[in-house]
N, C-alpha and C positions, 0 to 999 in steps of 0.2 A: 519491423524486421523482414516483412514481407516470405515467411513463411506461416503454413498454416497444415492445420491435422491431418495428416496421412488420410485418405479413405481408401477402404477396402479395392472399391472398382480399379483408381489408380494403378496400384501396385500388381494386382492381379491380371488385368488386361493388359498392362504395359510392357510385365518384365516376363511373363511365361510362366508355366505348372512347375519349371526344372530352377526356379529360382534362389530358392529353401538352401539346396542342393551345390548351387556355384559359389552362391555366401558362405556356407560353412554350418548349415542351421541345419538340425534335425527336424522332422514332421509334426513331433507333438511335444508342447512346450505348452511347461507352466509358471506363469507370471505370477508373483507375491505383492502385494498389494494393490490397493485401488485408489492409489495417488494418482499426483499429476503423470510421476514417468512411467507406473504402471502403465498406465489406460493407454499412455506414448507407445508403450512396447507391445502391448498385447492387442493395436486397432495394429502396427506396422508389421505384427509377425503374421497377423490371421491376412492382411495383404496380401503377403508373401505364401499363401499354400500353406501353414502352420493350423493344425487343429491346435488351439489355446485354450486353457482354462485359467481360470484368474483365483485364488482364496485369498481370504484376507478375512481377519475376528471379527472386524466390525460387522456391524447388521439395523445399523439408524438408517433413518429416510433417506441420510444424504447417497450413503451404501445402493439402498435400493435402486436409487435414483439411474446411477451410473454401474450399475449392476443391467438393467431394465434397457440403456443407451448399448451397452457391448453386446446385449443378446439380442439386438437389430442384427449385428453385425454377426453372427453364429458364433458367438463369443463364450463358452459355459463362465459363470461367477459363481464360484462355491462362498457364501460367505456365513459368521458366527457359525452355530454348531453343526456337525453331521449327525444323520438319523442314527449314528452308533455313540454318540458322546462325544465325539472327538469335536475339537474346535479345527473350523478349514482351514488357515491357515498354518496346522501341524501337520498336515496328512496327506502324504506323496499322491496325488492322483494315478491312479492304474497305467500305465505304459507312458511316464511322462519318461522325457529323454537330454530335458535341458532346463534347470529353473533360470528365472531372472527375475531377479530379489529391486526391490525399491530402497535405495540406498539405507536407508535406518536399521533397517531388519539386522538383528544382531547374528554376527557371526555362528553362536550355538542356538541357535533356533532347532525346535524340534524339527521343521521341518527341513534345514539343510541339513539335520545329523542323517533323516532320513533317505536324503538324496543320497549322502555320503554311502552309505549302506548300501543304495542299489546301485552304486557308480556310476551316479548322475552328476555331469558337471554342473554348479552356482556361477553364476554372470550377475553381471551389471547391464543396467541402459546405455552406458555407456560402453561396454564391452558391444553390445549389441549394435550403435553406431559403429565406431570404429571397424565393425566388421560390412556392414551395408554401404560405404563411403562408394566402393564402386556402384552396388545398385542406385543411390542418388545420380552418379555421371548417365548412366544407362536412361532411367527415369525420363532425367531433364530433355537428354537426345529425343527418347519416345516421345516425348510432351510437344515437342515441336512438330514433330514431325506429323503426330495427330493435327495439328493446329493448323500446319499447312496445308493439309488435307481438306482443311474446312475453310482456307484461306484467310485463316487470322495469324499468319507469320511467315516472313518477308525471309525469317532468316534459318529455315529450314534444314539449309544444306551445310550451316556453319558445321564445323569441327567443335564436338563437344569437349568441354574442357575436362583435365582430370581433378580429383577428387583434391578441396581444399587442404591447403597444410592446416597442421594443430600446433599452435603457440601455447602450450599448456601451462597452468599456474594452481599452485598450493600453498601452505604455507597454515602456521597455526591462525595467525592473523593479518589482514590486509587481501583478501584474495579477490573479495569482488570489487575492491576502490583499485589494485592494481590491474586488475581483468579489464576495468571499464575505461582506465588508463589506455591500455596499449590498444585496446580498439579502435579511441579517439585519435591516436597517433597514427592506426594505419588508415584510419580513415582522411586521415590530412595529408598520408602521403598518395592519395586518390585509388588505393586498394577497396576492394569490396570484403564487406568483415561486418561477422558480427560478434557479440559476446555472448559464449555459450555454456552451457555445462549445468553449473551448480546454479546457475543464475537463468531467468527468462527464461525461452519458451525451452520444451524437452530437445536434448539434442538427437534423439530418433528423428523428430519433426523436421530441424533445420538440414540433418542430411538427406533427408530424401524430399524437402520440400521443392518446391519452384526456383526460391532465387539459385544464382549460381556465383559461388565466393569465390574470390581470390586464396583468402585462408580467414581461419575463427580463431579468437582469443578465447580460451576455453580454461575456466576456471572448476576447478575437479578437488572436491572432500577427498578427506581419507578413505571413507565411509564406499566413494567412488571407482576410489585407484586399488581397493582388496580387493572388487568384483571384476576389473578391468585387465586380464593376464597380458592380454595381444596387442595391449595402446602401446603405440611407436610415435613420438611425438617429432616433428621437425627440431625442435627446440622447449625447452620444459624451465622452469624455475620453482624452488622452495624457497619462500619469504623468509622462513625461522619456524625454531621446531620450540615447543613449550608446554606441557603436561598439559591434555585437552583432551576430553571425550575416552578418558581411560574405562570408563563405565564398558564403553563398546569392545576397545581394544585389548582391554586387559593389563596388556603393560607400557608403559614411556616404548619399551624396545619393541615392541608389536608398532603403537602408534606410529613411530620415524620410520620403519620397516613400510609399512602402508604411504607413507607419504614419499618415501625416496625411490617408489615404482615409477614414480613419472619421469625420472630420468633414464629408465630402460629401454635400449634402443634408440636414444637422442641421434641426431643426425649432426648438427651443426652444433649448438650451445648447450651447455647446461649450465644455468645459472643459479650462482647461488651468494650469499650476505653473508659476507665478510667477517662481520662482528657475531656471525652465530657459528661456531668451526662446526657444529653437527649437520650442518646442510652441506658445508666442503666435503665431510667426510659420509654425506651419501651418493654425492658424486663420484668421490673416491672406490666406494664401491660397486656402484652402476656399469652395465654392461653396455657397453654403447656404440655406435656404428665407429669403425675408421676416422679417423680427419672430428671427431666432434670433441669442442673444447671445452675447457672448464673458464667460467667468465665468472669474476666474482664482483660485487658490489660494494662501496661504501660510503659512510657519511665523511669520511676524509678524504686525504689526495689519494688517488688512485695509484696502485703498481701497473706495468705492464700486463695487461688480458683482465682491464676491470674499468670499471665505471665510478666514480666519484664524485666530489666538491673539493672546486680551489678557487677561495674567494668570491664565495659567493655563487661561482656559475657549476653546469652539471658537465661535467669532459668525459669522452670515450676516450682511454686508453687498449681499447681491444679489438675496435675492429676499424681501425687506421694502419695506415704504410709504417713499417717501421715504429713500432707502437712501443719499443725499449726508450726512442726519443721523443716522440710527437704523440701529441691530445688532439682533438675535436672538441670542440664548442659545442656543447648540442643545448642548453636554455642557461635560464637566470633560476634561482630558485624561486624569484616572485614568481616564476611563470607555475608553480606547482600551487594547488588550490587544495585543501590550506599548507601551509608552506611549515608545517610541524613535522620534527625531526625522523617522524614514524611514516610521515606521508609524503618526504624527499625520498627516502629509501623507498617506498612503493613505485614513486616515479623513476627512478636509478634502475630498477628490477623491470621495468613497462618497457625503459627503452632501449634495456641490454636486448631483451628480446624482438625488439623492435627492427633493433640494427642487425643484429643476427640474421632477420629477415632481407637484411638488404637496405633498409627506410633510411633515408636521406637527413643530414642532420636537422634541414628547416623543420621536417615533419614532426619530428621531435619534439620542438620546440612550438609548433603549433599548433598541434594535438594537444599537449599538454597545459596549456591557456586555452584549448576549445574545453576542456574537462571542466564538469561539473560533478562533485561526490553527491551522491545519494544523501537523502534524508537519518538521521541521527548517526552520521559519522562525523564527530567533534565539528558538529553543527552549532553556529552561533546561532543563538534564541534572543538577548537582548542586553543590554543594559539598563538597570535597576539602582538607583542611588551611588552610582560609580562602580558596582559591581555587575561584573561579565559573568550571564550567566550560559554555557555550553554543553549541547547536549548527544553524547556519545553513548547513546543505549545500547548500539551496535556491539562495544567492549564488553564482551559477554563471557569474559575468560582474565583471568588473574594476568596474562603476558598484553591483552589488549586493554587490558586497566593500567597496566605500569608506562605503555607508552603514550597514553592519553595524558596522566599526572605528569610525566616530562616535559610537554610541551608548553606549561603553566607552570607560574609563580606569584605568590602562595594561594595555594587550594583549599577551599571547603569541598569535599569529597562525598558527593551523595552514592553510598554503596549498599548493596544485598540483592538476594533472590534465593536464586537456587545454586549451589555450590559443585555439582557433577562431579564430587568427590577432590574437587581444589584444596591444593592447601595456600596459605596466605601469609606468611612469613617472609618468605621472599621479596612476595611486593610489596609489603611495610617497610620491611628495613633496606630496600635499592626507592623508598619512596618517600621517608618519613621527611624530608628536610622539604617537600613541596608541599605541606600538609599545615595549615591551620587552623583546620576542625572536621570534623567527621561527623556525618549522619547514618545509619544504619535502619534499612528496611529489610524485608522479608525472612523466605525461613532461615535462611541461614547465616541471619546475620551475627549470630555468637559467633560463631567461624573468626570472622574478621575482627570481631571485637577483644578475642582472645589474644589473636594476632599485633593487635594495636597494644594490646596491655605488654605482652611482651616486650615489642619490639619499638614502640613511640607510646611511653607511656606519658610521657609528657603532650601527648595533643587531645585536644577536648575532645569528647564524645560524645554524642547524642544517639542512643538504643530508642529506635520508634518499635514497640514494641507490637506494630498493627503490621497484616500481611494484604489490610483490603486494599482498591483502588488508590482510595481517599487518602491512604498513606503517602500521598507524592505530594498532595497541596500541605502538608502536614510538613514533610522533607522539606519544601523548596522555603517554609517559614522560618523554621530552623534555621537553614544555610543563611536566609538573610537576616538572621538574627546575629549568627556567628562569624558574618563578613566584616573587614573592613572596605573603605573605596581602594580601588585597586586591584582588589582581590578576586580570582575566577572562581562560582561555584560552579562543579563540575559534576555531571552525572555519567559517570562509570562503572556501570555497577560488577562487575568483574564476574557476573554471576549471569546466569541464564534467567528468562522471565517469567516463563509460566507457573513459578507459585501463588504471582498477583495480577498475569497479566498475559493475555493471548499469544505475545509473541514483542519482542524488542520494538516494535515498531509500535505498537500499542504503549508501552511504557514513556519513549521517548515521544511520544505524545500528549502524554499523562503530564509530563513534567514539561513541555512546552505553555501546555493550556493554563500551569499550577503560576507557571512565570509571568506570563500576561495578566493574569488574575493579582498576581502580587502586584506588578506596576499600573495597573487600574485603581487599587485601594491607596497606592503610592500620591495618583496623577490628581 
């Protein structure tokens, strides 16, 4: 990506003592945890002239570690308890004037109720980008200019560019495979981009790093767009809205309320899927610049100011001449990796925004055949005695399990973990007719089992009643006991992972390693 961590000297020698000040930042700012986009926010703000102090509960070696790295930098880290009881990440440090929370930190935290109290505004890392977009242009200028100074740059005198557009993207599911999409596509159409936000390195880093973008595809949580008031996106999209992460949000109308902020202030598009009316109608309610459209998506023919399939190819009906009569060609669906119903419409969504930006129809189409998805999104693992076995650990949500079983016929369904308050009714009975047996792991896998009794009681069930690792080689014997040839077993587990397992990516690991091990005892 060819950016890299802010240091203190940079920003300080570079931009001036009045810097704080031109951005919109107060002097004393305290940063809530000691993650990756903390540490991003709290080395970029102490750059900036900011006295920062960082708390966060934890207090393990990892803590100390990078506690020990920020106070190089006259960084204070309050972490685990204070010498009065209180735990540091509850308790307003003395004259702070601005938190900025690491995206997880639940909205009623003790310590934002406390902010709220002394009329301190709560941000985001990303609120915090979006507002240093100009210090990045300033920066990169300065950077030159030193360089030329010391004669390692020819191009000194260029005119510095301004501050990259944001191609922004949400969605309950699909955000980082369409994020990586419309990258790949601006990168074919020979633009400078990278993929930012929720994914790879913090976006504090990428805006005020070195390289200098054309524009970022920048894919943004819910979690993201509460802390983020001032993000003005060139052009934004919501994938689909579906009960997620209600634990945080409280309610479905909190949750979509938080996601339909990325269409505030659109300039050009706001796009949004067709087959989901609750993403039309948060555009419906978005505030948005003059002249910006609503562009909708779908897995059918397209209306006038929408993107589609007709026979097989992907057609722009919205941003062509006279768009009442005439399409664009813009691919084939082979050209989309994997070519499953859930991941045409991610690429539909990649290249509304695409064009929106201007991108040419080739780029489109050859962006999208440069696309490679990431590791366990409805990743083929193997074939086994005529059975396909696929592994989507990724679908970590009841809406990203229903569109994974779609794309298969007929499923052995390896599902469970952790439920984040899901319920499963829905995607049994819009699911039961792809279902030829079921496995069930982790805690909460009565959830689904209840689910199934209900609403497909006619399909077999297997309750693995173990939460350890070894419950996946355990699943995956199961499934190939309950396949016939033909048939895909699929690991979707509709549920989050760490009741068995570190993180999704750990899992769909688990049950790669569980699958080779089965076709070695096969071979």
């Amino acid at each position: 990506m060819g950016s890299r961590q802010v240091s203190t000297t940079d920003l300080a020698g570079l931009l001036g003592p009045d810097a704080l000040g031109r951005f919109g930042l107060p002097g004393r700012i305290t940063v809530a945890g000691l993650g990756i986009s903390g540490i991003s926010a709290a080395r970029a703000l102490a750059g900036l002239g900011a006295t920062v102090t960082v708390v966060d509960n934890g207090d393990g070696d990892a803590h100390r570690a990078k506690a020990a790295e920020l106070a190089e930098l006259g960084i204070e880290v309050r972490l685990g308890h204070l010498p009065d009881g209180a735990r540091a990440g509850e308790a307003l440090p003395e004259g702070t004037e601005l938190v900025v929370t690491s995206p997880g930190w639940q909205p009623e935290s003790p310590l934002f109720r406390a902010a709220a109290e002394a009329g301190v505004d709560v941000v985001g890392d990303v609120e915090i980008a979006w507002r240093l977009r100009g210090a990045g242009v300033e920066l990169r200028a300065a950077r030159r200019v030193a360089a030329a100074d010391a004669g390692e740059d020819a191009e000194a005198e260029r005119a510095p560019a301004g501050p990259a557009e944001w191609l922004a993207i949400t969605g309950t599911n699909g955000k980082t495979t369409t994020t990586q999409m419309l990258a790949s596509i601006l990168k074919a159409a020979g633009l400078k981009t990278a993929a930012v936000g929720n994914i790879g390195t913090p976006i504090i880093d990428v805006v005020l790093g070195e390289e200098e973008y054309d524009v970022l595809a920048v894919e943004l949580s819910s979690y993201q767009l509460h802390w983020a008031p001032s993000l003005r996106a060139h052009s934004a999209a919501v994938l689909n809205l579906a009960p997620d992460h209600l634990d945080w949000h409280g309610t479905m109308e909190a949750y979509a309320a938080d996601k339909g902020r990325i269409y505030e202030g659109n300039t050009v598009a706001c796009v949004y899927n067709v087959a989901d009316p609750a993403t039309e109608k948060l555009v419906e309610n978005a505030d948005v610049e003059e002249g910006c459209r609503a562009i909708g998506f779908t897995l059918g023919a397209p209306g006038p100011s929408m993107l589609g399939v007709v026979d097989g190819i992907l057609v722009d009906r919205a941003f062509v001449e006279n768009r009442q009569k005439n399409a664009q060609e813009l691919a084939e669906v082979e050209d989309v990796n994997p070519p499953a119903p859930h991941n045409i419409a991610n690429a539909l969504a990649a290249a509304a925004l695409a064009r929106a930006f201007g991108v040419a129809p080739r780029a489109v189409r050859d962006g999208l055949r440069d696309f490679r998805p990431d590791a366990h999104r409805v990743a083929y693992v193997d074939e086994v005695a005529g059975v396909t076995y696929i592994d989507d650990s990724k679908a970590t949500n009841t809406h990203a399990a229903e569109a994974s079983l779609a794309a298969f016929e007929p499923v052995v369904w390896i599902a469970g973990g952790l439920a984040k308050g899901a319920a499963f009714d829905e995607l049994v009975r819009n699911s039961r007719k792809q279902l030829r047996a079921v496995v069930l792991i982790g805690a909460d896998r009565a959830l689904i089992a209840e689910a199934l009794a209900r609403h497909a009681p006619e399909v077999p069930v297997v309750d693995l009643d173990r939460t350890d690792t070894g419950a996946m080689l355990a699943a995956v014997r199961e499934a190939a006991r309950l396949a016939e040839p033909g048939d895909t077993v699929l690991l979707a587990p509709a549920c989050a992972s760490m009741d068995m397992f570190a993180n999704y990516n750990k899992r769909g690991d688990a049950f790669a390693d569980a699958v080779r091990e089965l076709a070695a005892e096969g071979a």
